[in-house]
C-alpha positions in Angstrom: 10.2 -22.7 -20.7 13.4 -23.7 -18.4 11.7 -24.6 -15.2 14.7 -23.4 -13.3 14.6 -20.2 -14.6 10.8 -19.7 -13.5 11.5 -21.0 -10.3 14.2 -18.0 -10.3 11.5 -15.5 -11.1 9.2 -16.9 -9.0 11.7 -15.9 -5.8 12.3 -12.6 -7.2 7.9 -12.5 -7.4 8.0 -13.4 -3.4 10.8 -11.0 -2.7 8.2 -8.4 -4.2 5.1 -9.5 -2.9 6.6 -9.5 0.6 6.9 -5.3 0.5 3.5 -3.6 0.4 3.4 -1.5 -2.2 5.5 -3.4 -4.4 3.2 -6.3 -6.5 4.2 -9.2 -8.1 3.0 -9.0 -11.2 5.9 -6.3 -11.9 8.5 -8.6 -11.8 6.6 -11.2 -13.8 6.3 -8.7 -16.4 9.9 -7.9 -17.1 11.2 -11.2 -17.0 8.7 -12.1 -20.3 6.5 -15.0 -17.9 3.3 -12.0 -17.9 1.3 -13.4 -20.6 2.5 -17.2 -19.9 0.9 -16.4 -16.5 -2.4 -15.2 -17.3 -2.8 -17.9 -20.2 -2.1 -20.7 -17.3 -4.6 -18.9 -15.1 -7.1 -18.4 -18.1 -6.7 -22.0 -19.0 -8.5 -23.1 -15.2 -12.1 -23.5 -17.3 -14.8 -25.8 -18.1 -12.4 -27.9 -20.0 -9.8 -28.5 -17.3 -12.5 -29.2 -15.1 -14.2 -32.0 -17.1 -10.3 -33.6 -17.4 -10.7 -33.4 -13.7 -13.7 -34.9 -13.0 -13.0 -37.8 -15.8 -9.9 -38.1 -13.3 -7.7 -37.5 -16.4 -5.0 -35.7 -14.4 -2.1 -35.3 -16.7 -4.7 -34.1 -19.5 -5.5 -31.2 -17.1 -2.2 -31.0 -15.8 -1.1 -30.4 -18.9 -3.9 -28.0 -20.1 -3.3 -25.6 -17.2 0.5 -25.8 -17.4 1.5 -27.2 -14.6 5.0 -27.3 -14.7 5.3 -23.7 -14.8 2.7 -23.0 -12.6 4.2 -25.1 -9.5 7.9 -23.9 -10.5 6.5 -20.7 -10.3 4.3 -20.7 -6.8 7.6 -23.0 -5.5 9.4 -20.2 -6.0 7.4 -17.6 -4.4 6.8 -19.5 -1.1 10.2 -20.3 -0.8 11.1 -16.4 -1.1 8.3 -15.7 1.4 9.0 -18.1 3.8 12.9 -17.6 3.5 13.1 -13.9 3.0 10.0 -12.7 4.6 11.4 -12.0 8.0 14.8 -10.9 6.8 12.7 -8.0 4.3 10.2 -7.1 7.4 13.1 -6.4 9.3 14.4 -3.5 6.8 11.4 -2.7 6.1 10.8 -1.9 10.0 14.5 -0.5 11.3 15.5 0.9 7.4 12.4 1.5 5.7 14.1 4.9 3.7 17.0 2.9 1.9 14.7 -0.2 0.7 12.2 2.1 -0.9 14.8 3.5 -2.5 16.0 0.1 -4.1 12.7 -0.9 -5.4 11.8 2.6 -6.3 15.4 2.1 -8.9 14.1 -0.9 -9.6 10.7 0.1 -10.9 11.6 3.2 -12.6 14.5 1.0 -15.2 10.8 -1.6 -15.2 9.0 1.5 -16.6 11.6 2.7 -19.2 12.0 -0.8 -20.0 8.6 -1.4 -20.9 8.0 2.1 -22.5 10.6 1.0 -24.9 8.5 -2.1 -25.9 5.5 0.1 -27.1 5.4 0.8 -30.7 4.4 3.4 -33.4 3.1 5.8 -30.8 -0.3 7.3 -31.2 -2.9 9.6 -29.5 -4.3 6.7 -28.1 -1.6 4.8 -26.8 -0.3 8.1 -25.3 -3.8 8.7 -23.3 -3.6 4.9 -22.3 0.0 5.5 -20.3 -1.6 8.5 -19.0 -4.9 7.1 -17.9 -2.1 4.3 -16.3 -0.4 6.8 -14.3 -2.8 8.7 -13.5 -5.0 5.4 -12.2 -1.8 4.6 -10.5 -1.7 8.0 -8.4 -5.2 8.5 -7.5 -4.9 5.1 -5.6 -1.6 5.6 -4.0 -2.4 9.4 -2.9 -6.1 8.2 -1.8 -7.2 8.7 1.9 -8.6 5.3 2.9 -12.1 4.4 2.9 -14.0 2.4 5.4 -16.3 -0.6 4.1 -19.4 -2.0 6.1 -21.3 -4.4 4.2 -20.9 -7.7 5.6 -19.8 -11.0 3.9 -20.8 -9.3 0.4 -17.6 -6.7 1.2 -15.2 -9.4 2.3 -16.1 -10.8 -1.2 -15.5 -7.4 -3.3 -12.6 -6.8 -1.1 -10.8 -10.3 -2.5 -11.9 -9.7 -5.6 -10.1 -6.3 -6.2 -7.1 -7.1 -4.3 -6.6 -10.3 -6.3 -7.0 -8.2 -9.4 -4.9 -5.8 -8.2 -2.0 -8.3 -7.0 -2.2 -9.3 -11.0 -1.7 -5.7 -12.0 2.1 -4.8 -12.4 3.0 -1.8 -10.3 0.1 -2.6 -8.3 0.0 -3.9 -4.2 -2.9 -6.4 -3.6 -2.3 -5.7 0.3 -2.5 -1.7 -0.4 -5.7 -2.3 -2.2 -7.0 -3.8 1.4 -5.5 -0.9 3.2 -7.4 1.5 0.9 -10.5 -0.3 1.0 -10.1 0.0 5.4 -10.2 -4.2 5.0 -6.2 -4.8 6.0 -6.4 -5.0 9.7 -10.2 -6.5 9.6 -8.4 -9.7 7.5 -5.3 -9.8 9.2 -7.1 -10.5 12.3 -9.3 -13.4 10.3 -6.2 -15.0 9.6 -4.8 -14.9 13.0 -8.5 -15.8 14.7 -9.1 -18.1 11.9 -11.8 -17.2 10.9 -13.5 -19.9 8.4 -16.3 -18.3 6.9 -14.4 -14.9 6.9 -11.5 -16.1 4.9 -13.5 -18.5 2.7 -15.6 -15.9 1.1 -12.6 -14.1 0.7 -10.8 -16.8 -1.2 -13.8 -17.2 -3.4 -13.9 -13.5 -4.1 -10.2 -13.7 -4.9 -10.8 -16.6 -7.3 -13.8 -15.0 -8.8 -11.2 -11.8 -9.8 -8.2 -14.0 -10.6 -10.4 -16.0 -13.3 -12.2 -13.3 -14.5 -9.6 -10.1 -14.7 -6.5 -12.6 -16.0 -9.0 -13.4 -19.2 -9.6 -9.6 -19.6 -6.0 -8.8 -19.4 -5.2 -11.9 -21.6 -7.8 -11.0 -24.0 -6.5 -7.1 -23.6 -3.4 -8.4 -24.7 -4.3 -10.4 -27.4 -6.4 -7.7 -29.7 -4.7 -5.0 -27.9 -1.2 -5.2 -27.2 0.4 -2.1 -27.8 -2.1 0.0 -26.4 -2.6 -2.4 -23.2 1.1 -1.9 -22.7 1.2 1.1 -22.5 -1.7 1.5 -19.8 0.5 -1.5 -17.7 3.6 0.7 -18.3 1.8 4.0 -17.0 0.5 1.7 -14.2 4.4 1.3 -12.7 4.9 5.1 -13.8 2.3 5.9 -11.3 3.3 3.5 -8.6 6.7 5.4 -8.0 5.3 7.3 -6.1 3.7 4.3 -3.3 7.8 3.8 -3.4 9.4 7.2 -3.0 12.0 6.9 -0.2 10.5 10.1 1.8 6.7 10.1 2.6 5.3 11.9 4.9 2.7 9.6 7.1 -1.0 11.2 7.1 -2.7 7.9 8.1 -2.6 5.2 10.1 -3.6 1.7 9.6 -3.5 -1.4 12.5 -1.3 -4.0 11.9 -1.5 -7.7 12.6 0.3 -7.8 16.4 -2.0 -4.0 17.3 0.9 -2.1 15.7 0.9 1.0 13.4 1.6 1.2 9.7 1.3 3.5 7.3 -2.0 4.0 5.4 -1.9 7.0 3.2 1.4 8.6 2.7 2.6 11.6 1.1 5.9 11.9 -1.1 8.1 14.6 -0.2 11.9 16.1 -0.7 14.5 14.8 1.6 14.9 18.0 3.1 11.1 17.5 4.2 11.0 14.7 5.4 14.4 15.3 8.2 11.8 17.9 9.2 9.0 16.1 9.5 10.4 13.4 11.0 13.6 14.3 12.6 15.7 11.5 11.2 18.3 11.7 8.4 17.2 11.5 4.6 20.8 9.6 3.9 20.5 10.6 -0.2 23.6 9.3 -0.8 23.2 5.6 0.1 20.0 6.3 -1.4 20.9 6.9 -4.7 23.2 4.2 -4.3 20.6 1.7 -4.0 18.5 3.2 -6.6 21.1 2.6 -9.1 21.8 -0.5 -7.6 17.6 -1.7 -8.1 18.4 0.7 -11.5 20.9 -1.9 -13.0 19.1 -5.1 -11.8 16.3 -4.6 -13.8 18.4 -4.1 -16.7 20.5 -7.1 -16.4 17.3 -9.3 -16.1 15.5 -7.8 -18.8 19.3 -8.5 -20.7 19.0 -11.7 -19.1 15.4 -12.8 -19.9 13.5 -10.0 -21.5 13.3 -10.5 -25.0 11.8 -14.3 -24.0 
């Protein structure tokens, strides 16, 4: 695979990751790198690790995929730390207009993956709607508070991890849900060690496990898993409606406010609601706009 070009879909990866709400694993799914990806992660096992231990690096280099794997993480940090503070700053001053974009942009991911699901069936219709439904019962949920010591910090990396992996899918709104943003926001910024390392090894524990169910998923089950990943991004439209209506409330990492459970609702709605202006028109601008991209990348890269 060009490493370029997965360097490429690694920044677009960041540019998602940044937004919560908006995962990842979407954009590696329409640019055709999904299943690379999981294989790579699946292929961190026993094997690799003997290669490792008989210091035969370029044999595990190799048996992991390297190449692909640090043109890919290159690319996402290079989005995050480049883009990160120009995307909080829309998402803080013009929140409405840039859910609109990715909202476009994940409904043309949707169609574009419905389209890749074969020979429809009972089954394969149940799977998209188990998808979206699965999809909306975790964006519409209240969030939850969890007190269970270091044994929650571990099940609380594990999901969001497996989450992150999910297209359509936000590891961060996973921690909101679970009441665990603020609490590991604040480990990062205290440093906590003991905090953030069982977290890590939670998070490891789901990215090795759930990428080898997926992989396997997709493996002996292809058409049927995509159409449960499709109805996963169905569902997620509505974490990025434009107009929500805030019914909770969730601390940041500087003691401010964000939105924890959210509501869609029309424009008209939400000027009442919240006195501001539902501007539909650059709206639906953008939405075509985040429309059209995904098409031209699928174009672009989709069949690969």
């Amino acid at each position: 695979m060009n490493l370029p070009g997965v360097f490429l879909r690694g920044l677009l990866m960041g540019a998602a990751d940044i937004v919560p709400g908006v995962s990842g694993g979407t954009v590696a799914f329409i640019t055709g790198i999904y299943d690379t990806l999981l294989g790579s992660i699946r292929a961190v096992d026993l094997h690799f690790l003997g290669r490792l231990l008989k210091l035969d690096i370029r044999g595990a280099w190799e048996h992991v995929n390297g190449g692909f794997l640090l043109a890919l993480l290159l690319g996402i940090a290079t989005s995050i730390f480049s883009l990160a503070r120009l995307i909080s700053w829309i998402l803080h001053n013009h929140p409405v207009p840039l859910w609109a974009f990715f909202f476009g942009l994940i409904l043309a991911s949707a169609l574009v993956l419905l389209r890749q699901v074969d020979r429809w069936n009972p089954g394969r219709v149940l799977s998209l709607l188990v998808g979206t439904g699965v999809a909306l019962f975790i964006a519409l949920s209240p969030v939850v508070t969890l007190d269970g010591g270091l044994s929650v910090v571990f099940l609380s990396g594990f999901l969001a991890i497996c989450a992150m992996i999910l297209p359509g899918i936000s590891g961060s709104f996973i921690l909101v849900l679970l009441g665990m943003y603020g609490t590991v926001l604040a480990a990062v910024k205290s440093l906590d060690l003991l905090f953030l390392a069982v977290f890590a090894v939670g998070a490891g524990c789901g990215l090795l496990c759930f990428s080898r169910l997926l992989h396997w998923l997709l493996h002996h089950y292809h058409q049927g898993t995509m159409a449960l990943l499709t109805g996963f991004l169905f569902g997620s439209l509505a974490v990025v409606w434009p107009w929500k209506r805030v019914l909770d409330w969730v601390q940041g990492s500087h003691g401010q406010l964000k939105p924890a459970q959210q509501l869609p609702v029309s424009p008209a709605e939400y000027t009442v609601f919240t006195g501001q202006e539902s501007g539909v028109g650059l709206c639906l601008a953008l939405m075509a706009v985040g429309f059209l991209a995904v098409w031209l990348i699928n174009a672009r890269w989709g069949d690969r």
